[in-house]
N, C-alpha and C positions, 0 to 999 in steps of 0.2 A: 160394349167395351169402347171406352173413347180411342183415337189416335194415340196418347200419349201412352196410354197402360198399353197397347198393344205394340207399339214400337219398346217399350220396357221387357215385355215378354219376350218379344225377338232377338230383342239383346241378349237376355238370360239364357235364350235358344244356342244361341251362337257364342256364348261365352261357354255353356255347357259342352258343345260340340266340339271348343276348341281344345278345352284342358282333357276330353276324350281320348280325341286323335293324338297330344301331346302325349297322356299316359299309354296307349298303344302303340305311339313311336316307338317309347322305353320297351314294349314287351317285343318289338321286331329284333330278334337276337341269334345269333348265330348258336348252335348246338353244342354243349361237351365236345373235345375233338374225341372220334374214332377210336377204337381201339389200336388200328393200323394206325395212326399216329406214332403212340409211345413203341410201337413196332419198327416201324420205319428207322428211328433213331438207335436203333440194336443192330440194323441190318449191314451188310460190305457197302461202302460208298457206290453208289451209281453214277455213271460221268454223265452230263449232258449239254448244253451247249454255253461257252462261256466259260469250260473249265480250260486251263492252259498245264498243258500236262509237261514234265521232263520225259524225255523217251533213248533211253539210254542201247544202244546195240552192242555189246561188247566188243571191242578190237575194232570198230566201223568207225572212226570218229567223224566221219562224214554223213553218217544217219542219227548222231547222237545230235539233237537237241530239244527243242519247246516248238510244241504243236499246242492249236488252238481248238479244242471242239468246234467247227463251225453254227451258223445256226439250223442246218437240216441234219444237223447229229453228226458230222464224220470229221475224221481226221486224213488232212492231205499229208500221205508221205510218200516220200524219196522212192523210186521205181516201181514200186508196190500201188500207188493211188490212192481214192480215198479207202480209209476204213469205216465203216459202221462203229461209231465207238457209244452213242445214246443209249442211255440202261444199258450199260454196262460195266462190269466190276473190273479194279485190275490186273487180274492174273488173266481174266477172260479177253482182256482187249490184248496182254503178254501172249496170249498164246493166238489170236486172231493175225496179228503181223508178222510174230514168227513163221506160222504156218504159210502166210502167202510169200514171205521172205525165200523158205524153202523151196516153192517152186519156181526154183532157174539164176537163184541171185546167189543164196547162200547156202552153205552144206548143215551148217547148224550153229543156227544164228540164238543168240544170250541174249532178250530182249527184258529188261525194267523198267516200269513206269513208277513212278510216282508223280502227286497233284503239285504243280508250283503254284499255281492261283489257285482257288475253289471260287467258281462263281456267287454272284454276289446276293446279299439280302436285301430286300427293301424294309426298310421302315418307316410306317404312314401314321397319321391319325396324328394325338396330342401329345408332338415330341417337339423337343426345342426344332430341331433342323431335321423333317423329314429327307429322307433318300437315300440312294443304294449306297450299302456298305458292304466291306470286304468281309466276309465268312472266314468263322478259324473256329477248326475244332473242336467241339465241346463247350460251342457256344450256348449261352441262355436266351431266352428274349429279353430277360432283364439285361444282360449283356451287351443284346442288340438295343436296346432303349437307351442306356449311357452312353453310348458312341455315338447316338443321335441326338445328343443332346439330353439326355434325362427326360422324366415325364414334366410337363406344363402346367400347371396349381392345376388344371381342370380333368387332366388325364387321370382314365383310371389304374388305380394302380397295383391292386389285385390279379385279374389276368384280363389278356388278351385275344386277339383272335387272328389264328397264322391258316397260311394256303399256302398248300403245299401239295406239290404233284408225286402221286403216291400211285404205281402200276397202272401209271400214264396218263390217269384221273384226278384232275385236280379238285381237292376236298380242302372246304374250311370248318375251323372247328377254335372252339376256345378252349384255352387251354392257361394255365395257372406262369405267372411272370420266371418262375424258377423253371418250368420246364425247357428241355433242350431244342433247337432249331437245325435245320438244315440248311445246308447252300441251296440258295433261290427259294427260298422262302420268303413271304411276304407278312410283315409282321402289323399290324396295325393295332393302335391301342385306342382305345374307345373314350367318349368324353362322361365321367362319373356324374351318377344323378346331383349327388348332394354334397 
């Protein structure tokens, strides 16, 4: 075999090699999300950090206002300290601060929460302007893709693939553009073969 037909073959070698590894790129894919997915989005909201909560004490107007989840889960309040508020629901964090209220401050303290902010989503991949956006209830990913800008001629726009911290474990999975998202979700949309 002369020099030239064997540098011919090694071309072929490596042009073989390349459209390979290209077509195996495509097959590296994230999985169906979970079933604890479409789960997760049935369940009571869990607070975590980043959520900016109203915290209402009835007749106190001195302990009523907006506390911040920090970032190691708690919330700083007024005599009481922090609370533990990460994973957790709101009747359950109502009843955590009452309970420590009770001992020594107040004889029976009215406490309500609800979320003034929901921590925020991220959107990555093939969107006009990736980055965090503000969470609202009963949001879509498709939802989350227009406020980022809509998808980009190259974006797929079937489904995507969200990560989402699910009984503390953060699981990704793909999941279909109409399905619903969570606060701190991280949405990314993939770039389509064809």
């Amino acid at each position: 075999m002369s020099f030239a037909q064997s540098k011919h073959v090694l071309a072929k070698h490596v042009l073989a090699l390349a459209l390979a590894a290209t077509a195996l790129g495509g097959c590296t894919s994230n999985a169906p999300a979970p079933k604890s997915f479409q789960e997760a989005t049935i369940q009571p909201y869990r607070l975590d950090s980043g959520d900016r909560l109203r915290i209402s004490v009835f007749d106190q107007p001195g302990l009523t206002n907006t506390y911040t989840v920090d970032q190691a889960g708690y919330v700083a309040f007024p005599l009481i300290g922090q609370v533990a508020a990460r994973g957790q629901t709101l009747p359950a964090l109502e009843g955590a601060i009452a309970a420590r209220l009770r001992q020594g401050y107040l004889r029976d303290p009215d406490v309500t929460i609800e979320v003034d902010r929901y921590r925020p989503v991220f959107v990555m991949g093939e969107v006009g302007r990736p980055g965090q956006y503000s969470y609202v209830p009963g949001m879509t990913a498709q939802n989350a893709v227009a406020i980022a800008g809509g998808f980009t001629s190259r974006g797929n726009r079937r489904d995507v693939d969200v990560t989402r911290k699910i009984n503390g474990q953060v699981i990704t999975g793909r999941t279909a553009v109409s399905a619903p998202v969570l606060a701190g979700d991280t949405i990314y949309v993939r770039e389509r073969l064809f």
